[in-house]
N, C-alpha and C positions, 0 to 999 in steps of 0.2 A: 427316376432321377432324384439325389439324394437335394434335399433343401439347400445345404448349403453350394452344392453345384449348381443350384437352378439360382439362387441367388448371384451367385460371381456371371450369371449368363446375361441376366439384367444387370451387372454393373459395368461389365463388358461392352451390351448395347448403347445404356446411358453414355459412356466414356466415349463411345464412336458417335453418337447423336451429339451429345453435347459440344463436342472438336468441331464439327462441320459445321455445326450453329455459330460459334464463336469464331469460326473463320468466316463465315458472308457476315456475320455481325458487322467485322472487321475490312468489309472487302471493300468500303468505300476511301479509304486510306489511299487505298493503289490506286483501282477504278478513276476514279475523281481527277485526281494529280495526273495519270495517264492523259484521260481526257482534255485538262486545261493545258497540259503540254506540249500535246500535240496539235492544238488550236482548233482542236476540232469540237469543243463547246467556250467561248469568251465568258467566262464567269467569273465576277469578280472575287477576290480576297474576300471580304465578308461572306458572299454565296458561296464561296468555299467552304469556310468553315462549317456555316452550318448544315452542308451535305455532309459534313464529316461526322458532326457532331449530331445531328439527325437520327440516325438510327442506333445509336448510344444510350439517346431519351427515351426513345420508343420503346428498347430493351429492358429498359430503367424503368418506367412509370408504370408499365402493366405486370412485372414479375408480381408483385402482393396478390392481385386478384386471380394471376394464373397459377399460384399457388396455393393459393383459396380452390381454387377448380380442382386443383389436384386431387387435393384432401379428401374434397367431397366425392371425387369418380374415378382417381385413381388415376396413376402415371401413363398406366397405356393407352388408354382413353388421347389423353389430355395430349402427351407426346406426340404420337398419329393424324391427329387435327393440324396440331402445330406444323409440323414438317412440311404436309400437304401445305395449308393454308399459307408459309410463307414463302411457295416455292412458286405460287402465282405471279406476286407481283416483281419476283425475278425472270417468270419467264417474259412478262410484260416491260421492264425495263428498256429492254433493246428497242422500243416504239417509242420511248420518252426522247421529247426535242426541246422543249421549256425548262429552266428552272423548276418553275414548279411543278412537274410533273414527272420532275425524277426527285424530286423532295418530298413527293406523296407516296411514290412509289418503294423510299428509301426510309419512310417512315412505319410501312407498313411490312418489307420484310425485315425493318431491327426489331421486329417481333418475337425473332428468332433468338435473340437475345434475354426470351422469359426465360429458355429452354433450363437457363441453372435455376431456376425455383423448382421447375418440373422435376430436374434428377434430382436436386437434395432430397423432394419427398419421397421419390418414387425409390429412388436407393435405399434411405435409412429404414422404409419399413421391411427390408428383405434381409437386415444386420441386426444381430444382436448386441448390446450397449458395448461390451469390449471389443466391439469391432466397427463400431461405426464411425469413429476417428480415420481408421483405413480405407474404409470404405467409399469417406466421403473426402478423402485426401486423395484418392485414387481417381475419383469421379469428377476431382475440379481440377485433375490435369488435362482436364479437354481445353482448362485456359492457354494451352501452348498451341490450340488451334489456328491464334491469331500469325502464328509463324508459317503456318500453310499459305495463309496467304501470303506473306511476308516474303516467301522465299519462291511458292508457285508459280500467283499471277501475273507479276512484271514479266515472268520467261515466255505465259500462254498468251497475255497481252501483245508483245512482240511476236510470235507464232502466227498468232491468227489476224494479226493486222501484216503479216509479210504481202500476202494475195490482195487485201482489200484493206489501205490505210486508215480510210473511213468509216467504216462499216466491220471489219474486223473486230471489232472489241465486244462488239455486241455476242458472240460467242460465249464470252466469261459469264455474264450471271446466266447464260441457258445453260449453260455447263455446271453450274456454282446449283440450280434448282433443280437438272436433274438427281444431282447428287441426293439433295433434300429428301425427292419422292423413294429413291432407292432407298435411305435411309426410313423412310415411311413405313414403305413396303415389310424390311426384313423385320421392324416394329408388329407390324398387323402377323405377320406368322411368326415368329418366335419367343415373344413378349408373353409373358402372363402377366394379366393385370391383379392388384392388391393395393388396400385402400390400410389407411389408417385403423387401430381402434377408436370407433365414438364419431363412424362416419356419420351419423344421422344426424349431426348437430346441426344446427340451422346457420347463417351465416351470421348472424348477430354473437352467437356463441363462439363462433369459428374464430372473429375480431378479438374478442374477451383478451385474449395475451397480449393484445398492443396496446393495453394502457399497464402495461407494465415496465418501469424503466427499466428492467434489465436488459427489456426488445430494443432498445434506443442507445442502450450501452454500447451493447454486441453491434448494435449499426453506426454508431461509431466508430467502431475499432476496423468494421469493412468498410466505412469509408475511405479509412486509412490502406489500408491492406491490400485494398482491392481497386474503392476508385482512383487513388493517385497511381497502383500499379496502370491503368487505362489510361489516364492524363498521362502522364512520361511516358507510354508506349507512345503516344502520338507528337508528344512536347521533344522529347530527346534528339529527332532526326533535324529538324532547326536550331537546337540549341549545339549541336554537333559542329554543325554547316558554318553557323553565324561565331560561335567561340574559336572554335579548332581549325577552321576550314575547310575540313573533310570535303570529298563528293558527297553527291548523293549518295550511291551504291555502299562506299562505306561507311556513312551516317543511319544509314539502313541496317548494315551488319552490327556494328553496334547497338544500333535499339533492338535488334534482333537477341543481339547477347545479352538484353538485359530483358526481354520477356521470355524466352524461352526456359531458362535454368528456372525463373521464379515461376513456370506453369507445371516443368515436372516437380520442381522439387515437394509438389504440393504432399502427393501422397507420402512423401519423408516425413512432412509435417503434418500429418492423421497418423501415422505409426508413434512419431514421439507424443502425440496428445495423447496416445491410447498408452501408454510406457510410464511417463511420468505426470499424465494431468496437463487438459486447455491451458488453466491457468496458472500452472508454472513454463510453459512453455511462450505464452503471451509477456511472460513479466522477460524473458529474453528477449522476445522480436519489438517489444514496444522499446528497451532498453538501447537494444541494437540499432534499429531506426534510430535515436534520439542520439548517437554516437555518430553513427556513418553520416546523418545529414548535416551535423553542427561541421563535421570536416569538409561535407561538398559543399559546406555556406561561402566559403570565401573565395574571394571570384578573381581573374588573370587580372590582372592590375600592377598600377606603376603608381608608387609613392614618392612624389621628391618634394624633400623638406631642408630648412636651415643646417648648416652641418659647420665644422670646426674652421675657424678662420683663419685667418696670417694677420696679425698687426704690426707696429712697426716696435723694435725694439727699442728706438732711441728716436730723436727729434733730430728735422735734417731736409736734405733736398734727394729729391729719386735722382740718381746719376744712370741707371743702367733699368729696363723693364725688358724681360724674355716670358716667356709660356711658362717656364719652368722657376723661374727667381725671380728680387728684387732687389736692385743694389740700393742702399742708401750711406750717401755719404762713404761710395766704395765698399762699405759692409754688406754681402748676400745675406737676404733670407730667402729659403728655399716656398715653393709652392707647388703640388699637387695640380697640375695642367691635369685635364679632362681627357682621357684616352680610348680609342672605339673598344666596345667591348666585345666580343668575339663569343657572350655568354652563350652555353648551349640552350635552347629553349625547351630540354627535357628536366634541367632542375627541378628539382621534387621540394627545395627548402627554400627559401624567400634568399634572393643575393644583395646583397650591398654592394654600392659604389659611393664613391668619395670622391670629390675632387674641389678646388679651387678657383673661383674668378676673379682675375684681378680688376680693380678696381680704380686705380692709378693709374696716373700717366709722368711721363720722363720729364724731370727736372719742376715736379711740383711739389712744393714744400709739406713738410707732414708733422704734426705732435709724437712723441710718444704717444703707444697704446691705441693709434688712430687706425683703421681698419685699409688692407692694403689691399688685401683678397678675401671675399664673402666667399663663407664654404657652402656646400652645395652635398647632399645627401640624398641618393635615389636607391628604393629597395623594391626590387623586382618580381614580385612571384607567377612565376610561368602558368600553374594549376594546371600541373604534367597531364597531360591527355591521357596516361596508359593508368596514374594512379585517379585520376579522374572514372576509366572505362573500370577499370576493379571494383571500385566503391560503389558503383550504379549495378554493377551486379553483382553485389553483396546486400547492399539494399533491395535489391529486386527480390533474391533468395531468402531473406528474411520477409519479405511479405510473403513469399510463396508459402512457406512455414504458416505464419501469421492465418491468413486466410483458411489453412485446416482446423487451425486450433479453434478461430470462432466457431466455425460450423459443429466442430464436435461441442460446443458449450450448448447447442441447438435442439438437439435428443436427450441431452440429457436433465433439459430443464422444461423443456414444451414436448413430452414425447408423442403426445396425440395431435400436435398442432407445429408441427415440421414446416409442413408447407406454407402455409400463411405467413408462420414468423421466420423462414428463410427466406421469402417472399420480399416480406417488409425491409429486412437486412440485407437482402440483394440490390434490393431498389434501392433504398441510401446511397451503399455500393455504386451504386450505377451510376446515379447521382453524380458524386462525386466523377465519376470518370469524362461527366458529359460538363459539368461546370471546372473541373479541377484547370483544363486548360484555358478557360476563358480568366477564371481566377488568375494563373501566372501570366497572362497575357498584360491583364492589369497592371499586374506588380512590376512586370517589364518596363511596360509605359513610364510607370510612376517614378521608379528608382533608376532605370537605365543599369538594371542589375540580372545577366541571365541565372543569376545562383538566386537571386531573390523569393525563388519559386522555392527551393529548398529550405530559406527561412520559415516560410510556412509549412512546410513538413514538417520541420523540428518543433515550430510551435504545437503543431496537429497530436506528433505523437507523446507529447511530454502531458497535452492536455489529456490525453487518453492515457495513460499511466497512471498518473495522479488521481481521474475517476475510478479506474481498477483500483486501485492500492487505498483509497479511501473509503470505497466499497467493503472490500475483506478488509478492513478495519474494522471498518463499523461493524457486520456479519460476527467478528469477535466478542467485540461485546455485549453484543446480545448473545450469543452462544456461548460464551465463555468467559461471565464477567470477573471470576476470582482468576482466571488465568491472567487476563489481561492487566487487570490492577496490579500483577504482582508483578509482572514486566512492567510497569510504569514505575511502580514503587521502585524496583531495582536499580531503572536508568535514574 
């Protein structure tokens, strides 16, 4: 078998391991929600949460060292363990009755969620540098795994709770951990395992790259890209519900449409890293975020303010007052009465209305210039749902992009320490996925704002621009200080 076939075999594998990882990553989304809607666990709002956000951490805080393992033993090793080991305590699940023993249990298979430190390393060492944008663009569209669940287990949840309402659900994660071992399995025969150059380095060595801020940059920028893509996968289906009124089912389809596009488009974005370059490709999707979220900043709202009034043209007694006029002294002036608006609530552009209160009554004396009717001024903006569902998956799409283009900055600046430092930048990543919603939960509280949460996107990705761009700045001038003086000279 020729290299580069046996290589696209392992990225094949990895793409199929990783989707299934990132689908039970994901499963407690449904899981969870199922469960407390059907009253068949009473768990509070808070205890919700943090089942949800549970194995998001778990997935989060141990990628570094599982990718430290990688390095050192190699993807098949490492991958094979994994599968197995977190298909345990899915098969143990269905015996969890406490809280806390489905939060131990849900800590222990978001393990499954190291599984992208494992492929970044175990794929890039099977690609050569022009192809590992594609490679590794191809291998993080296992992030549209979380759509499997999304779209799967609501229909198996209902299935196997038809026979038995109570006990039925417990089906899903034995079904979700079978899967695992199978995927184990075709790991242990088909897999060849292959380790980095310079596997003998000790782990002290192995760390060596994370006191580098470029490690912190890149993790940055997957904070961005990656963890608020996780936060708004889970953030969108209430902020749907509670803005738009959606159902569920299509507050679902919607976050659906905004993870899915941004998990394939992944490998579109390792083919343009490998085409034009990480970071001209980053200076669009950073750019682009900082576009699309300043538009979803402003939130359905109703402004009314002071507007154009009626005074009295001359001095006199009111003889006649209607909705529409005011006689004085027999003379009308007209007035702007208040009329129902019939506005569509698909306007896409902020609407004004006008109108008039009067303020008078019949046969009270008035000045010139004295105010007859206070105007009244209300401007409307709907925040069109459909141009609202576009913009979240154009943002979505641009991180999918995003998210290749880091990873290919990853080989081509740590090429013997992949794992470690995709590791360390997943975890950020992850991070972020597991704090991002607690963060806009805040900002909700605080502001009473559901767009509030997109304020800090915009500040997130402008703050991340401005480090890039300041970066390769500086990078010029030390590399090229007559070039650069002379463009400054010029401006």
């Amino acid at each position: 078998m020729s290299s580069l076939s046996q290589s696209h075999k392992i990225l094949f594998l990895n793409t199929l391991a990783f989707s299934i990882c990132f689908a039970c990553w994901t499963l407690n989304g449904v899981l969870v929600t199922f469960l407390v809607d059907k009253g068949i666990f009473n768990w509070s709002v808070v205890e919700v949460g943090w089942l949800l956000g549970i194995p998001i951490l778990s997935g989060a805080i141990f990628r570094l060292p599982i990718g430290i393992l990688t390095d050192k033993y190699g993807g098949k090793i490492i991958f094979s363990v994994l599968l197995f080991l977190c298909s345990i305590p899915l098969f143990l699940l269905p015996f969890a009755d406490t809280f806390w023993s489905f939060a131990v249990l849900s800590f222990l298979f978001g393990l499954v969620g190291t599984s992208f430190a494992v492929g970044i390393g175990y794929t890039s060492v099977w690609y050569p540098q022009n192809w590992q944008g594609r490679a590794l663009g191809i291998f993080g569209m296992g992030n549209a795994g979380a759509a499997i669940t999304t779209f799967m287990a609501p229909t198996l949840l209902n299935r196997f709770s038809e026979s038995d309402p109570i006990n039925g659900w417990k089906m899903l994660p034995i079904t979700y951990a079978s899967v695992l071992v199978s995927i184990g399995i075709l790991f242990i025969i088909f897999a060849k395992n292959k380790k980095p150059a310079g596997d003998s380095k000790n782990i002290k060595t192995l760390l060596t790259p994370l006191k580098s801020a470029r490690v912190w940059r890149f993790g940055a920028y997957y904070f961005l890209v990656f963890g608020c893509f996780v936060a708004y996968s889970q953030w969108l289906l209430p902020n749907f519900m509670n803005v738009y009124q959606t159902s569920l089912v299509m507050g679902g389809m919607f976050a659906t449409m905004f993870s899915l596009p941004s998990g394939i488009i992944r490998a579109f974005g390792g083919y343009l890293s490998d085409k034009f370059g990480a970071r001209k490709v980053m200076y669009w999707v950073l750019g682009s975020s900082i576009a699309i979220s300043f538009l979803l900043m402003f939130p359905k709202m109703e402004i009314t303010t002071a507007g154009p009034g009626v005074l009295a043209s001359e001095s006199g007694v009111i003889t006649a007052v209607s909705p529409s006029q005011i006689s004085i002294n027999e003379k009308v002036q007209k007035v702007n009465s208040k009329t129902i608006s019939f506005e569509s609530e698909e306007a896409i552009l902020p609407v004004k209305t006008s109108w008039q209160e009067i303020v008078v009554k019949q046969n009270q004396e008035v000045k010139k210039k004295e105010l007859l009717a206070k105007g009244i001024t209300q401007i409307k903006f709907s925040a069109n749902m459909w141009v609202y569902v576009i913009l979240v998956i154009l943002i979505g799409i641009s991180w999918g992009i995003g998210k290749a283009a880091v990873f290919k900055h990853i080989p081509e600046y740590f090429p013997n320490e992949v794992g470690v430092v995709g590791g360390m930048v997943g975890l950020i990543g992850g991070l972020g996925g597991f704090i991002g919603p607690i963060i806009f939960g805040y900002l909700l509280n605080f502001t009473g704002l559901w767009t509030s949460s997109w304020i800090f996107i915009f500040i997130i990705s402008i703050v991340c621009l401005l480090w890039m761009h300041r970066t390769i700045i500086n990078i010029m001038r030390t590399k090229m200080p007559n070039f650069t003086r002379g463009i400054e000279h010029n401006h």
